[in-house]
C-alpha positions in Angstrom: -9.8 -18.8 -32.4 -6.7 -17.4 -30.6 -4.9 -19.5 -28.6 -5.2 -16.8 -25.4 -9.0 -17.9 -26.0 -7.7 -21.3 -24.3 -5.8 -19.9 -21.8 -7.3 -20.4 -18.1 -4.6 -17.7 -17.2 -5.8 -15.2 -19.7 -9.1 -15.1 -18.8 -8.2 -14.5 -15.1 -6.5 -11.8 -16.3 -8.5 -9.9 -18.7 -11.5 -10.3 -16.1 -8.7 -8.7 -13.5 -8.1 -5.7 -15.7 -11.8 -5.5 -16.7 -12.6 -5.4 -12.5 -10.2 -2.9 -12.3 -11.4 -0.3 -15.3 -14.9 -0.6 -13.7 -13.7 0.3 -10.4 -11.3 2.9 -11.7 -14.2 4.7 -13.1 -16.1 4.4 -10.2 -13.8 5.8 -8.3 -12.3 8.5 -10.1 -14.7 11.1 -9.2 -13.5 10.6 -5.8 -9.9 10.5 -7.1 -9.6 7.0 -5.6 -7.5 4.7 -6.4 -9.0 0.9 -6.7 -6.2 -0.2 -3.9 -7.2 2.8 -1.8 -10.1 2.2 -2.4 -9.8 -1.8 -0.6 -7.9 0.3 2.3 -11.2 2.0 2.8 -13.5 -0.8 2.8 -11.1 -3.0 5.4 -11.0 -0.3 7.2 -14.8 0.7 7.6 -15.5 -2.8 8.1 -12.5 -4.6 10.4 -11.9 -1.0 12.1 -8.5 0.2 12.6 -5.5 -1.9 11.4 -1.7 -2.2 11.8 0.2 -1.5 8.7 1.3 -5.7 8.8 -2.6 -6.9 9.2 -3.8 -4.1 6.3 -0.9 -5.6 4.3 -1.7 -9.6 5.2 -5.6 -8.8 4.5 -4.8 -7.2 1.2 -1.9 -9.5 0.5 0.1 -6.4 -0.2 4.1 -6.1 0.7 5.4 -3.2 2.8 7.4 -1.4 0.1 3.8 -1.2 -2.1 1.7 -0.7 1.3 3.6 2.2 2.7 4.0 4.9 0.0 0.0 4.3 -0.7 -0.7 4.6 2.8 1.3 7.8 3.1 -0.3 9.6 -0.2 -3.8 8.3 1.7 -3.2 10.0 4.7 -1.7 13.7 3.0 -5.7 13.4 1.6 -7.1 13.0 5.1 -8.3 9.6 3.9 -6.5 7.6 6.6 -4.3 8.2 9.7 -1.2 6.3 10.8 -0.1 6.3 14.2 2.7 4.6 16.4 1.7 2.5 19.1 2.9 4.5 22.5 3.4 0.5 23.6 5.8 -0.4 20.8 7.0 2.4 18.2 7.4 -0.3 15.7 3.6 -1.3 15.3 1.7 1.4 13.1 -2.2 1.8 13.7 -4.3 3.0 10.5 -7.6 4.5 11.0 -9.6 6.3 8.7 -9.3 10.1 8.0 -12.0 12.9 8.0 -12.6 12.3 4.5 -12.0 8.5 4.4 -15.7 8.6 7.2 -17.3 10.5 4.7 -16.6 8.7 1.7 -17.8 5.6 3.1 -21.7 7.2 2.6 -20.5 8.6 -0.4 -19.3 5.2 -1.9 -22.2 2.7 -0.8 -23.0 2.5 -3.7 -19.6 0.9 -5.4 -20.5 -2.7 -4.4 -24.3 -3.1 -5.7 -22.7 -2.0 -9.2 -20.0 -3.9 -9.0 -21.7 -7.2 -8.4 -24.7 -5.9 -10.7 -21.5 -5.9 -13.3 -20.8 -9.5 -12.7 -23.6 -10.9 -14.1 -24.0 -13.3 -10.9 -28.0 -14.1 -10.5 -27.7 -14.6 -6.7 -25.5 -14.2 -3.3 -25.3 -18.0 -3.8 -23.3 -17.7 -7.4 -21.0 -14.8 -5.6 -20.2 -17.1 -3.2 -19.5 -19.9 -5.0 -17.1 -17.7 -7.5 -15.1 -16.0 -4.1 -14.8 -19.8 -3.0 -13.2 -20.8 -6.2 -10.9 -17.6 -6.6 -9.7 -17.5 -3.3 -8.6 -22.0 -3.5 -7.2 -20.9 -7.0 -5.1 -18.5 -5.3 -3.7 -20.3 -2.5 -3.0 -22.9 -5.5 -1.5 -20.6 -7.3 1.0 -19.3 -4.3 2.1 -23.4 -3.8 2.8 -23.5 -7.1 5.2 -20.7 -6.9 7.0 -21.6 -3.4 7.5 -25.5 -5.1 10.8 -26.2 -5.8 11.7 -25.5 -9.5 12.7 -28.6 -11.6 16.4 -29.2 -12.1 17.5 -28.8 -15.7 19.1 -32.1 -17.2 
């Protein structure tokens, strides 16, 4: 048995990159990307965001946020506007196209979870409960201190 067979941290991540090949080919047809893709779905759901909230709610950084926001909105899939108030906050509402894909892709999520092999709502929720306290874990365990070398 290899020893990545062992491995909590392995299996996170080849069920990551297995999420992520079944949503790629989803989404191709649509010539979406899987984060685009998330930009959608906040954005059909929460309504219009700032660039900082979209970024906080898909724990993405700025210098990743911005340049996939921008190739979003040359396709008409989002807008970005500055606040009249304050210049500095950017508001980011769906496009033309982003509306329309949002019929168009209803059916993304019933595949996806029929691709998890979860029985029930009940086991979903259980598995996002556990994912989302292994992640905050996981970000304490990288702001702790590091141990001093001897």
């Amino acid at each position: 048995m290899p020893v990545t067979d062992e491995m909590v941290c392995f299996s996170l991540y080849a069920a990551t990159r297995a999420t992520t090949q079944a949503y790629r080919s989803m989404l191709e047809p649509w010539g979406l990307t899987y984060p685009q893709y998330l930009v959608l779905v906040t954005l059909w759901v929460e309504g219009d965001q700032t660039v900082s909230s979209l970024g906080e709610h898909l724990q993405l950084d700025s210098g990743t946020l911005s340049p996939l926001l921008k190739r979003m909105e040359q396709a008409d899939l989002v807008r970005r506007e500055r606040r009249s108030t304050d210049e500095r906050v950017v508001t980011v509402t769906t496009g033309d196209r982003g509306r329309a894909l949002r019929t168009e892709l209803a059916h993304v999520p019933a595949r996806i979870a029929a691709g998890t092999g979860l029985t029930d709502e009940q086991s979903a929720v259980e598995l996002i409960a556990t994912l989302q306290h292994l992640t905050e874990a996981m970000h304490r365990a990288a702001a702790a201190p590091a141990p001093v070398a001897d």
